[in-house]
ChimeraX commands (.cxc) that place a marker at each C-alpha (Angstrom):
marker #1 position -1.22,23.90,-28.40 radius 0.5
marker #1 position 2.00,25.43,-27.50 radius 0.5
marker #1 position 2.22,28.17,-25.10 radius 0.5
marker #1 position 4.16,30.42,-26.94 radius 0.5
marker #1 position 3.01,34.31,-27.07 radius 0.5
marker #1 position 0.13,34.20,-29.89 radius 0.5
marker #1 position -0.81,37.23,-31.94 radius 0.5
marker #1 position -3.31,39.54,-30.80 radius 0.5
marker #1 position -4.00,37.16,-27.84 radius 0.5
marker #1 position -3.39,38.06,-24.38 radius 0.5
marker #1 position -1.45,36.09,-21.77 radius 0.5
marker #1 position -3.32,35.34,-18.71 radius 0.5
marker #1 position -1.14,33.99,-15.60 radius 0.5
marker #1 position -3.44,32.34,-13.19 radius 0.5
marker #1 position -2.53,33.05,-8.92 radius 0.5
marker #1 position -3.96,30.20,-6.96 radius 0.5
marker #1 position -4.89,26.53,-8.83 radius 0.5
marker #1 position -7.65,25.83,-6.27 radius 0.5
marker #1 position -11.00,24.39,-7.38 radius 0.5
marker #1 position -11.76,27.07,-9.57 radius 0.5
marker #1 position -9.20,27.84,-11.56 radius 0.5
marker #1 position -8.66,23.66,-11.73 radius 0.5
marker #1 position -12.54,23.15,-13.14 radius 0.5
marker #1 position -13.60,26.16,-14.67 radius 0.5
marker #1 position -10.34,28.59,-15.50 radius 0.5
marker #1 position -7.79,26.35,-16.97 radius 0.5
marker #1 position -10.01,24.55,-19.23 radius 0.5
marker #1 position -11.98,27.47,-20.45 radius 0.5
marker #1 position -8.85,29.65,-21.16 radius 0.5
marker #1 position -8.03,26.56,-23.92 radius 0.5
marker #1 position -11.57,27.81,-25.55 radius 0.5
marker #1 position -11.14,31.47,-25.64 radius 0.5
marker #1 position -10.01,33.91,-28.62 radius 0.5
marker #1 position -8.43,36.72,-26.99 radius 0.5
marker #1 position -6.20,35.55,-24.16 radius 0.5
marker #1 position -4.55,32.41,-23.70 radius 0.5
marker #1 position -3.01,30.68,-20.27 radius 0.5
marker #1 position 0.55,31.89,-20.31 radius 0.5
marker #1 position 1.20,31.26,-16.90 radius 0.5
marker #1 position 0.61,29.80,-12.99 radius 0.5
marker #1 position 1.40,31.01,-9.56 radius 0.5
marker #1 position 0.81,28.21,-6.99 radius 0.5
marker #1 position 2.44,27.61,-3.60 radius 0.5
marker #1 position 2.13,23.66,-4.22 radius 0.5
marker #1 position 5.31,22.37,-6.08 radius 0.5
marker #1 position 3.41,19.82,-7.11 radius 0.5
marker #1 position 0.67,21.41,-8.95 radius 0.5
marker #1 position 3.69,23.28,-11.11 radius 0.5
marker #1 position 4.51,19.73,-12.90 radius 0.5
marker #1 position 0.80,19.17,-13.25 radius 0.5
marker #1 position -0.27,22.37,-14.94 radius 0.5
marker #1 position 3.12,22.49,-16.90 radius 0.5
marker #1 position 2.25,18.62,-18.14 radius 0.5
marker #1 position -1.00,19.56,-18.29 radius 0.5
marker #1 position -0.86,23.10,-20.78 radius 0.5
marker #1 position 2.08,23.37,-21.79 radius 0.5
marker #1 position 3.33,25.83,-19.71 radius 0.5
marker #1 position 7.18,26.47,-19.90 radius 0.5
marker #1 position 9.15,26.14,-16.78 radius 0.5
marker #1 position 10.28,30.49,-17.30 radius 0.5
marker #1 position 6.48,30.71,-16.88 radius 0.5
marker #1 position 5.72,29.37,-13.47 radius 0.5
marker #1 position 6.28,30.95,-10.16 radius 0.5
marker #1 position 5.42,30.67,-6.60 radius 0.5
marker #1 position 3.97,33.15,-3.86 radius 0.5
marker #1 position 7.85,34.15,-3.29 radius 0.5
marker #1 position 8.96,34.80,-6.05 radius 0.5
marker #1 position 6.01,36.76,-7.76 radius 0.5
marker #1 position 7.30,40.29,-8.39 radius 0.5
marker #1 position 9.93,38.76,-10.97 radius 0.5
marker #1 position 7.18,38.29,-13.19 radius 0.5
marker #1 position 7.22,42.26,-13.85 radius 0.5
marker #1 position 9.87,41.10,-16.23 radius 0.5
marker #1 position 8.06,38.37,-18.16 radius 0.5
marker #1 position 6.52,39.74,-21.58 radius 0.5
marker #1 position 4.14,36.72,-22.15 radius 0.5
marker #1 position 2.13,37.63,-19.02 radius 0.5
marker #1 position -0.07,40.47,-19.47 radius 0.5
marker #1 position -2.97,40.04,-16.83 radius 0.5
marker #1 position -2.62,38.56,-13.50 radius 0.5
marker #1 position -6.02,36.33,-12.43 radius 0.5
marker #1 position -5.96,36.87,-8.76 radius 0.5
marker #1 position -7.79,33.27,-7.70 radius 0.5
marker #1 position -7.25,33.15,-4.06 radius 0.5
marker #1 position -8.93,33.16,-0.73 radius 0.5
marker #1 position -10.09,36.35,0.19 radius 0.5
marker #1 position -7.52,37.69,2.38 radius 0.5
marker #1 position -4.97,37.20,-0.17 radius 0.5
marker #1 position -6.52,39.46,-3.02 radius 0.5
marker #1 position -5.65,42.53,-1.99 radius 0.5
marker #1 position -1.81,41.79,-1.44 radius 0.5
marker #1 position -1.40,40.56,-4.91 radius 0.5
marker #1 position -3.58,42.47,-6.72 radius 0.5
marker #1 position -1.21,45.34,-5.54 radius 0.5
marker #1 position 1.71,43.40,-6.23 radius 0.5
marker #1 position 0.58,42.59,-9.85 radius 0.5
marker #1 position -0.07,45.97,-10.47 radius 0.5
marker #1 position 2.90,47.00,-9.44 radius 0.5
marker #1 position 4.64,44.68,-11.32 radius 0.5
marker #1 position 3.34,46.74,-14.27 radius 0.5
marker #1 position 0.09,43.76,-15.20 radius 0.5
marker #1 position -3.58,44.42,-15.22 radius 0.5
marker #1 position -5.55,42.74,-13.06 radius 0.5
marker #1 position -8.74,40.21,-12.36 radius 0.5
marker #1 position -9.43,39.71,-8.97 radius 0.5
marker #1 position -12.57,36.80,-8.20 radius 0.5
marker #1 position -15.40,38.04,-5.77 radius 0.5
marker #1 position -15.44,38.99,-3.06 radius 0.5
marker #1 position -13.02,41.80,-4.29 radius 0.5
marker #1 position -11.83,42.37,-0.48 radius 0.5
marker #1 position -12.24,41.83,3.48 radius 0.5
marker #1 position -13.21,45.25,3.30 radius 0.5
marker #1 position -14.04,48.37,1.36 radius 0.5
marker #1 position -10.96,49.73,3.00 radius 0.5
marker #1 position -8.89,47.27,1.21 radius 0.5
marker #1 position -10.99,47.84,-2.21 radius 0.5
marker #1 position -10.47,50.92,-1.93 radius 0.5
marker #1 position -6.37,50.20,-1.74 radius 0.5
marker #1 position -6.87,48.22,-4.52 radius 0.5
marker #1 position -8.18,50.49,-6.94 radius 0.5
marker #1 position -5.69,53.50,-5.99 radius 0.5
marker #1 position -2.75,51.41,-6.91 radius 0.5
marker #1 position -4.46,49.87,-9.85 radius 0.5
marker #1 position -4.85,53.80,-11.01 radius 0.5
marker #1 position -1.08,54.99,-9.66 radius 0.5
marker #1 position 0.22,51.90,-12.10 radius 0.5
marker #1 position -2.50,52.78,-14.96 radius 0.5
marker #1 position -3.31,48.91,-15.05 radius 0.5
marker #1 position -6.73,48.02,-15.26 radius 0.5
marker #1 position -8.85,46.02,-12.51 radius 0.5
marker #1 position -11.85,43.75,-13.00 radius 0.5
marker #1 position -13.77,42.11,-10.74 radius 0.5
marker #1 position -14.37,38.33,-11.87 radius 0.5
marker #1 position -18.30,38.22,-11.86 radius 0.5
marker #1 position -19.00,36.60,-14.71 radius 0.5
marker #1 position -22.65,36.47,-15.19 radius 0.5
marker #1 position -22.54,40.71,-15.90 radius 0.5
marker #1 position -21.64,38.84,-19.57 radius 0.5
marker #1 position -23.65,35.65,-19.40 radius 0.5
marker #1 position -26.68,35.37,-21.92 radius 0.5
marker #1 position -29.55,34.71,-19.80 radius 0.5
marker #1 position -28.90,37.05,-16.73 radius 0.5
marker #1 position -28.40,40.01,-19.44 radius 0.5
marker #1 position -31.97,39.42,-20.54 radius 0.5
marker #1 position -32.81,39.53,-17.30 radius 0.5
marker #1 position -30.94,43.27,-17.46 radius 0.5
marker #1 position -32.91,43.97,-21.04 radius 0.5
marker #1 position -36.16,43.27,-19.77 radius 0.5
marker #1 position -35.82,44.83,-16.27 radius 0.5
marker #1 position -34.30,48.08,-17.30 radius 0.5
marker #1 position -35.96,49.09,-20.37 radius 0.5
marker #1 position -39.39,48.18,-18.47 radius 0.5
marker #1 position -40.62,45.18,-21.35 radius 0.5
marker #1 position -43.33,44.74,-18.96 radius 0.5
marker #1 position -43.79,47.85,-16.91 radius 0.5
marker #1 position -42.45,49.38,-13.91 radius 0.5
marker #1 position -40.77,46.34,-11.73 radius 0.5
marker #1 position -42.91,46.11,-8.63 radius 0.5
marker #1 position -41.28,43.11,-7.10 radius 0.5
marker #1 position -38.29,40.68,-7.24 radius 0.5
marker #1 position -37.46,37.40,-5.76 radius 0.5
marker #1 position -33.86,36.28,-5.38 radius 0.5
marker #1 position -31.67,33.59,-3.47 radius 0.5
marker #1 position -28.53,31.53,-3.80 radius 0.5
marker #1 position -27.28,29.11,-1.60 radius 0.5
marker #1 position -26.20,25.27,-1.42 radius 0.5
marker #1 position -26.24,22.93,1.68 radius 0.5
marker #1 position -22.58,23.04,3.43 radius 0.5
marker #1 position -21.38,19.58,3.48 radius 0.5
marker #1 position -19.38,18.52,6.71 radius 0.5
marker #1 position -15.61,19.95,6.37 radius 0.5
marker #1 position -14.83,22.35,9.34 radius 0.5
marker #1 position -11.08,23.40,8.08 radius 0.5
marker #1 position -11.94,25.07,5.26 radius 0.5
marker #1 position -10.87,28.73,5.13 radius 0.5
marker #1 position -14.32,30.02,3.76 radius 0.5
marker #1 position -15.54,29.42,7.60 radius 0.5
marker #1 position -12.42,31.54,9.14 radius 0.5
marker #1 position -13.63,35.10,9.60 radius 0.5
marker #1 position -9.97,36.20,9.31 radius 0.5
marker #1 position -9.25,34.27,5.93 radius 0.5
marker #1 position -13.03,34.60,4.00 radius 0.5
marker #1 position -13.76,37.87,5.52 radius 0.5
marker #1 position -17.46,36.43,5.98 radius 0.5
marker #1 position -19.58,33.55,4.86 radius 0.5
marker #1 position -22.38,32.61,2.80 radius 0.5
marker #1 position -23.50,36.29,1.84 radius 0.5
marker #1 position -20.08,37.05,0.76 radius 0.5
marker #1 position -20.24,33.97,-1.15 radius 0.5
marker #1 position -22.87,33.43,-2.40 radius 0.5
marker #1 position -25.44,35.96,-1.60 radius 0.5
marker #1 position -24.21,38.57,-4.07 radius 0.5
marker #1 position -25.44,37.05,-6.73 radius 0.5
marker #1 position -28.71,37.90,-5.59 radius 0.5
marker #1 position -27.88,40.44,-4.29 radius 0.5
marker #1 position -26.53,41.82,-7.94 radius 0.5
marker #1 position -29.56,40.19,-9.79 radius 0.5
marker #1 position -31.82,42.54,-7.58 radius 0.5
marker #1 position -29.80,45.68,-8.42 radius 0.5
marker #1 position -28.88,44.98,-12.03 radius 0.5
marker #1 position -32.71,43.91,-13.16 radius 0.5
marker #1 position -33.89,47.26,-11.57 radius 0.5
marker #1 position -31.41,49.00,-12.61 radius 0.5
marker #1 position -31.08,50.95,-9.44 radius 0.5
marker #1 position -29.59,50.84,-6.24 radius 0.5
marker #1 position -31.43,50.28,-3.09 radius 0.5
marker #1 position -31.91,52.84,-0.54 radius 0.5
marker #1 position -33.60,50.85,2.55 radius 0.5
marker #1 position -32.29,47.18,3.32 radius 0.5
marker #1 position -32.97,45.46,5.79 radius 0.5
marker #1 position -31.93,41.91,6.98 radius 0.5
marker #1 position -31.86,38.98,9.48 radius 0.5
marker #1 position -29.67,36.32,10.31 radius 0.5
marker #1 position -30.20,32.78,11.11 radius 0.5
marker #1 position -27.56,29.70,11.72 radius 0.5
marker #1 position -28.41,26.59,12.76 radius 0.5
marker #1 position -25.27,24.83,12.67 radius 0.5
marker #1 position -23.49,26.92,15.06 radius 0.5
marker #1 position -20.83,23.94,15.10 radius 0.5
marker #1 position -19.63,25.02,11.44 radius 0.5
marker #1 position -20.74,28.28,11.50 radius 0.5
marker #1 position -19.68,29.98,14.63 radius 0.5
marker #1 position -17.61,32.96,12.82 radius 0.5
marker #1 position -19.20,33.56,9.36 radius 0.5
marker #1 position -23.03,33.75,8.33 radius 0.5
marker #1 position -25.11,30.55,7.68 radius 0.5
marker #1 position -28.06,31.87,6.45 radius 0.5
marker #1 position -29.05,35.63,6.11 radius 0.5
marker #1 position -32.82,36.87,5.00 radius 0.5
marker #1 position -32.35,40.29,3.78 radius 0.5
marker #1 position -34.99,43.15,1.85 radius 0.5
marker #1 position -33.86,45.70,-0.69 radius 0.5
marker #1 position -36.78,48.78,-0.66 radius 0.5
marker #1 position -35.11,50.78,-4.74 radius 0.5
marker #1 position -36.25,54.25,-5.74 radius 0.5
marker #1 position -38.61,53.27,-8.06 radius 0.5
marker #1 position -40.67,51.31,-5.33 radius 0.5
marker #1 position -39.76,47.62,-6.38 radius 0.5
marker #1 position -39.10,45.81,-3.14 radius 0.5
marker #1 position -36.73,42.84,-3.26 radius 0.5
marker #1 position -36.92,39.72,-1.22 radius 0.5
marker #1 position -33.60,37.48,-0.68 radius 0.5
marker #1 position -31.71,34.80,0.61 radius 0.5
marker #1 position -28.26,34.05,1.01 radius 0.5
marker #1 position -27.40,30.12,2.44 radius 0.5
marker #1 position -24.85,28.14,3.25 radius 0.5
marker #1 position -27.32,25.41,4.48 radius 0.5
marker #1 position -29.84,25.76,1.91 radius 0.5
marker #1 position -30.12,24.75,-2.44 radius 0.5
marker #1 position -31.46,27.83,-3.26 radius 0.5
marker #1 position -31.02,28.90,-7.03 radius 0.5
marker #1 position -33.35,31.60,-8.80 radius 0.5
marker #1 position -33.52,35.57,-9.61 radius 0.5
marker #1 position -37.77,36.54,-10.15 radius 0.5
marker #1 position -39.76,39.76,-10.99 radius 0.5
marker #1 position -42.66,41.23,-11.38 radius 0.5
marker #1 position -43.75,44.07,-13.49 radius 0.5
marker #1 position -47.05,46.34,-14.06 radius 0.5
marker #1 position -47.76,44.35,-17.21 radius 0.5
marker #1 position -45.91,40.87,-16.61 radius 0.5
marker #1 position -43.23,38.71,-15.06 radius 0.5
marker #1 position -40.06,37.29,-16.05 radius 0.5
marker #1 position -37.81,35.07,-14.23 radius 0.5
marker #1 position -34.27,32.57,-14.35 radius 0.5
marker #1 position -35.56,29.22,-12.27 radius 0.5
marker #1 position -31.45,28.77,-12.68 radius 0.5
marker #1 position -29.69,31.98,-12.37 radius 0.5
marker #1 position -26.31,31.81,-11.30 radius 0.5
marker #1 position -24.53,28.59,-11.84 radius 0.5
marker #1 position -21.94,27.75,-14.56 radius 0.5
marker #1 position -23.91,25.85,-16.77 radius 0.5
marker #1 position -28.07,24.63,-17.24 radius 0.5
marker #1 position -29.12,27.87,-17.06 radius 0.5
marker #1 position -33.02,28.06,-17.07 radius 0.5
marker #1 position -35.80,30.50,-17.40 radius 0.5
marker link #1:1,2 radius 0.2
marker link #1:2,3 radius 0.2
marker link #1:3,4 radius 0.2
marker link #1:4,5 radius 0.2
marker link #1:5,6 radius 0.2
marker link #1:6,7 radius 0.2
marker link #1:7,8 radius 0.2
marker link #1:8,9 radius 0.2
marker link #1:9,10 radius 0.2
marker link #1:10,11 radius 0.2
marker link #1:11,12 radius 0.2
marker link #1:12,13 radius 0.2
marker link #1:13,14 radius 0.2
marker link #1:14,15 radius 0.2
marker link #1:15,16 radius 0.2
marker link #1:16,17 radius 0.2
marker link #1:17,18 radius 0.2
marker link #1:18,19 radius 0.2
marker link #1:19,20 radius 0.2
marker link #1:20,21 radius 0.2
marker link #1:21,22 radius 0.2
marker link #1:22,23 radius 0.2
marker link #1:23,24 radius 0.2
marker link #1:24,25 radius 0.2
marker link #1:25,26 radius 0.2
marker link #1:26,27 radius 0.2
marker link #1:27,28 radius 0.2
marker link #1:28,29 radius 0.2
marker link #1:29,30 radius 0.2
marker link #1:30,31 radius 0.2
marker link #1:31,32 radius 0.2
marker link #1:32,33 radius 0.2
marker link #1:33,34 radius 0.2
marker link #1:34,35 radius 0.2
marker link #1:35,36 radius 0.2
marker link #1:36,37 radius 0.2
marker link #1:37,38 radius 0.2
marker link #1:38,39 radius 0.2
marker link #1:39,40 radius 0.2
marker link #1:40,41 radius 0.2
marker link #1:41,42 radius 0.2
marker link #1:42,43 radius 0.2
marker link #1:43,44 radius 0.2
marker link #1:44,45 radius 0.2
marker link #1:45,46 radius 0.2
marker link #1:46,47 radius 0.2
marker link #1:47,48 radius 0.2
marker link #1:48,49 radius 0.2
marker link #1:49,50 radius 0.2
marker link #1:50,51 radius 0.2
marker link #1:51,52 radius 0.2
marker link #1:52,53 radius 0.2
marker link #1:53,54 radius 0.2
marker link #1:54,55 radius 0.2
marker link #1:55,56 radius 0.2
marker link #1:56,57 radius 0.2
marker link #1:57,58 radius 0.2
marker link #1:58,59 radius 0.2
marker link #1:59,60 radius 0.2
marker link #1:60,61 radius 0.2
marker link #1:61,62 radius 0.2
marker link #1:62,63 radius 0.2
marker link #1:63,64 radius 0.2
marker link #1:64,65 radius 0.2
marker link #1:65,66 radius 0.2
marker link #1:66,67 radius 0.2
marker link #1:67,68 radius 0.2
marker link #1:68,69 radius 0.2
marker link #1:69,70 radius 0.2
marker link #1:70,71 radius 0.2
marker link #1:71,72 radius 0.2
marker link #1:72,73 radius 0.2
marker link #1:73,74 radius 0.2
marker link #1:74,75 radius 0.2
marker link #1:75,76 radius 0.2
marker link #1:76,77 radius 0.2
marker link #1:77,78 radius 0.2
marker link #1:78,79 radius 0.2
marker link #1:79,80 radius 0.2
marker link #1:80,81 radius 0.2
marker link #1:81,82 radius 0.2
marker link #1:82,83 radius 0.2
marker link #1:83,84 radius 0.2
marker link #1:84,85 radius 0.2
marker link #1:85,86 radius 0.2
marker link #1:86,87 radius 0.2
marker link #1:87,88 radius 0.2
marker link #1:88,89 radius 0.2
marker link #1:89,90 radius 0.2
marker link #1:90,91 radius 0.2
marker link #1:91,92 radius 0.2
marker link #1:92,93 radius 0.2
marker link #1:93,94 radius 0.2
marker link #1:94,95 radius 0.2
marker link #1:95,96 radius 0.2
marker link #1:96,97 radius 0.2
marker link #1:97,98 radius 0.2
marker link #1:98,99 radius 0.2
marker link #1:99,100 radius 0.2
marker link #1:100,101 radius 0.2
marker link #1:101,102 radius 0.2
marker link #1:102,103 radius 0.2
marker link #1:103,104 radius 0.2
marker link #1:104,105 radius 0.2
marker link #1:105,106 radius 0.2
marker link #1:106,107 radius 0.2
marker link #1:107,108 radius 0.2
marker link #1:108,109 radius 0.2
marker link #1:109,110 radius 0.2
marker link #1:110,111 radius 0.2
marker link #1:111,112 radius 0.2
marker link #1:112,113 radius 0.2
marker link #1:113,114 radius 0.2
marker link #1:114,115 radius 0.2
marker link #1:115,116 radius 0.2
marker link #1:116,117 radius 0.2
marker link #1:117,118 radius 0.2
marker link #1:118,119 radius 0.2
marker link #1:119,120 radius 0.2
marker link #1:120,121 radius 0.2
marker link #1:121,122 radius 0.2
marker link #1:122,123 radius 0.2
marker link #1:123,124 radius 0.2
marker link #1:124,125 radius 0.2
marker link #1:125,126 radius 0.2
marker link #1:126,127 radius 0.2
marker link #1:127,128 radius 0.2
marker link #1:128,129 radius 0.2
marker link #1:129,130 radius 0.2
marker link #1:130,131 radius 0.2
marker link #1:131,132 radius 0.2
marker link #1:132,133 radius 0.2
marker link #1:133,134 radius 0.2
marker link #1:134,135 radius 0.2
marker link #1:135,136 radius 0.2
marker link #1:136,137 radius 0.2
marker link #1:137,138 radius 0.2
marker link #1:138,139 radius 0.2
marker link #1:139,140 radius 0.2
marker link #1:140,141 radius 0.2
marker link #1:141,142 radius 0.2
marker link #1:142,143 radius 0.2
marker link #1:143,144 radius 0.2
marker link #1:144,145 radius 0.2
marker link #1:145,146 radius 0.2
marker link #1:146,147 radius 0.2
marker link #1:147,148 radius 0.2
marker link #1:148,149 radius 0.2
marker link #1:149,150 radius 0.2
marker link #1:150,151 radius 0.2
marker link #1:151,152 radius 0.2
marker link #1:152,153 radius 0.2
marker link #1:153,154 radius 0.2
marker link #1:154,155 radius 0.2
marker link #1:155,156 radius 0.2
marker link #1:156,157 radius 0.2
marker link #1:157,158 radius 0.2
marker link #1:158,159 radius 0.2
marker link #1:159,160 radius 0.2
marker link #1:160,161 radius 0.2
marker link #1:161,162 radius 0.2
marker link #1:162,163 radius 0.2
marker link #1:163,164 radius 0.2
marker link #1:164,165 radius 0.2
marker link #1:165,166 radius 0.2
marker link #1:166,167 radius 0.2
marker link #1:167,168 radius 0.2
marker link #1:168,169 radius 0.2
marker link #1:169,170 radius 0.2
marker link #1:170,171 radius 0.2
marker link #1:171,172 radius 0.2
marker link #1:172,173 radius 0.2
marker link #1:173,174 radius 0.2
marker link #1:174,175 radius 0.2
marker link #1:175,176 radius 0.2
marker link #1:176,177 radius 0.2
marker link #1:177,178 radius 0.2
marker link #1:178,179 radius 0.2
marker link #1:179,180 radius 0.2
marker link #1:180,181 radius 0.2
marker link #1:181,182 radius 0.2
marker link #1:182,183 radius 0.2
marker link #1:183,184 radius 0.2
marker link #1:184,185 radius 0.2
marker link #1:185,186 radius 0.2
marker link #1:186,187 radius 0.2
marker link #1:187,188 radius 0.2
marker link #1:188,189 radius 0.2
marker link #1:189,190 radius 0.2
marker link #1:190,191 radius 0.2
marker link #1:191,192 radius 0.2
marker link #1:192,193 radius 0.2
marker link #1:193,194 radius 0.2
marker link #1:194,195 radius 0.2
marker link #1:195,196 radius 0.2
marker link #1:196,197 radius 0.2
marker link #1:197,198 radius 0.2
marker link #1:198,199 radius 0.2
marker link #1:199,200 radius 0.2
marker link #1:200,201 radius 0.2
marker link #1:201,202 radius 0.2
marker link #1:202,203 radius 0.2
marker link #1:203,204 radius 0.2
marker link #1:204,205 radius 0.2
marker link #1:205,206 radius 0.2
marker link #1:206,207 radius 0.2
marker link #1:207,208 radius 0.2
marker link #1:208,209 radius 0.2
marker link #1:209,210 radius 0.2
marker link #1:210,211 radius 0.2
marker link #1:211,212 radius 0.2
marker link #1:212,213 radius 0.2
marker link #1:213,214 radius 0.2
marker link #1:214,215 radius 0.2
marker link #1:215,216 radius 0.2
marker link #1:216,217 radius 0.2
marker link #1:217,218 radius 0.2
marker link #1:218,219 radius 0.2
marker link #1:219,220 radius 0.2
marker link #1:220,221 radius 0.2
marker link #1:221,222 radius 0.2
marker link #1:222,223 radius 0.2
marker link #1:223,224 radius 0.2
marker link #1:224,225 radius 0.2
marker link #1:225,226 radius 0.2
marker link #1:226,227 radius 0.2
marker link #1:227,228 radius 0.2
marker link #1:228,229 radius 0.2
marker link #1:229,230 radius 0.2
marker link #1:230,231 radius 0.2
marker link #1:231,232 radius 0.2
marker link #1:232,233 radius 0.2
marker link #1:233,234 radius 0.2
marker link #1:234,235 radius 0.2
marker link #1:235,236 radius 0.2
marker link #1:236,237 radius 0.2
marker link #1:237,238 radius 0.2
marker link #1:238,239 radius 0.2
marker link #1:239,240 radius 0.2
marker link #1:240,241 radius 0.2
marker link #1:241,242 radius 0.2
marker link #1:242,243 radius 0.2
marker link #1:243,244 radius 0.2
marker link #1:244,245 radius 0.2
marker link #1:245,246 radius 0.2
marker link #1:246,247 radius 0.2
marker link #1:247,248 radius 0.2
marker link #1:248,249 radius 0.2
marker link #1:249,250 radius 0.2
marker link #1:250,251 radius 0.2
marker link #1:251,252 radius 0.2
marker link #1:252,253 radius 0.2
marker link #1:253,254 radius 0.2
marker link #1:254,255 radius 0.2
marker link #1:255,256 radius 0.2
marker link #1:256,257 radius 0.2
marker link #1:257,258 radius 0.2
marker link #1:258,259 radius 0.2
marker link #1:259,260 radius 0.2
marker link #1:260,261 radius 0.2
marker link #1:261,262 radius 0.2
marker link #1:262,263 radius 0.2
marker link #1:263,264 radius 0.2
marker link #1:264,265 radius 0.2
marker link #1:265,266 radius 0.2
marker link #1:266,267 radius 0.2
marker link #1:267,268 radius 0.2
marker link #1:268,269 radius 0.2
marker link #1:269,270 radius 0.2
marker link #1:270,271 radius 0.2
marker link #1:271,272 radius 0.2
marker link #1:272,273 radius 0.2
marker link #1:273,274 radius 0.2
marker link #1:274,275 radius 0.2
view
């Protein structure tokens, strides 16, 4: 399908062609109904011919890390997809914005909620919009999990069980495990989605937590968190037992009510959800 601006659909230029946007954001922008892929921001020439070949993208289109701010004057682009590592997203989340094009940043938002906080003033002094990517705030089976938690199906929730994690393979360059570059590790990573799937099946925010660490691999992890065990006491009383890993397959989001329990034995990844 040819790139060329469609009607009522909204051009989406992705900024960073990593893993994620290569798998899961390319592709599924071919699928969608409102916005389209109008455009690429990589700082790897070659990935420009690839993505071009690959999408159709025209060459007026594509830009690199340099030259970004010229795309202020590029009418097919209307939101910026901020996919990079961590440290980048608040420099060109201001830049889009500034560049006068709302904005999706992926999780984490920020190093910091100093930088957040930048973030979202100059998303508000341009009057673009900002979104966080976390998708599963939209996916079927975790906003069940929200229906049946929230409106109390079954009763109060007394209890929830949540953890995510996978076992961290054996490369030591990547920039997840630099402090400096991920901001931190494996809760950062992939610990909020428990973390979320505690607060949005309660529907409340905790007001006690309380957590421990553990790393046994201090080899690969000797500057961001391995493993953290952490407890989330909400107003309501429902207590809230998680885990966060980088060294363990850990995949499910639990409760228990008064009057019943509910749970996803698969709650977070992008496909074969379960529960």
């Amino acid at each position: 399908m040819p790139v060329n601006k469609q009607k009522k659909k909204l051009g989406i230029a992705l900024v960073g062609l990593g893993g994620y946007s290569n798998g899961q954001l390319g592709p599924a922008l071919q699928q969608t109904t409102d916005c389209y892929l109008a455009g690429i921001v990589t700082g790897t020439p070659a990935k420009e011919k690839q993505w071009a070949s690959r999408y159709n993208i025209p060459e007026k289109n594509i830009y690199n890390y340099e030259n970004f701010d010229a795309i202020a004057k590029n009418p097919d682009i209307d939101i910026v997809y901020v996919v990079l590592p961590v440290f980048m997203h608040k420099e060109f989340t201001i830049r889009a914005a500034q560049a006068g094009k709302h904005v999706i940043c992926e999780k984490p938002m920020a190093m910091n909620v100093r930088e957040c906080e930048e973030m979202i003033t100059a998303c508000k002094q341009a009057d673009k919009l900002l979104s966080i990517g976390y998708r599963l705030h939209f996916e079927p089976f975790n906003m069940e999990m929200m229906r049946l938690g929230q409106q109390k199906i079954f009763g109060d929730i007394q209890q929830i069980e949540c953890a995510n994690g996978y076992t961290w393979g054996n490369n030591k360059s990547s920039w997840r495990l630099k402090k400096d570059l991920a901001g931190g590790g494996g809760l950062m990573d992939m610990g909020i989605y428990a973390i979320q799937g505690a607060r949005y099946t309660s529907g409340e925010e905790p007001v006690f937590v309380m957590a421990k660490q553990e790393t046994t691999r201090p080899d690969l992890f000797s500057e961001v968190d391995e493993t953290i065990y952490f407890e989330l006491t909400f107003p309501g009383g429902a207590v809230a037992k998680g885990i966060s890993s980088y060294n363990m397959n850990l995949n499910y989001l639990k409760a228990k009510a008064e009057n019943g329990w509910f749970q996803l034995t698969s709650a977070y990844r992008y496909g074969g959800m379960a529960g």
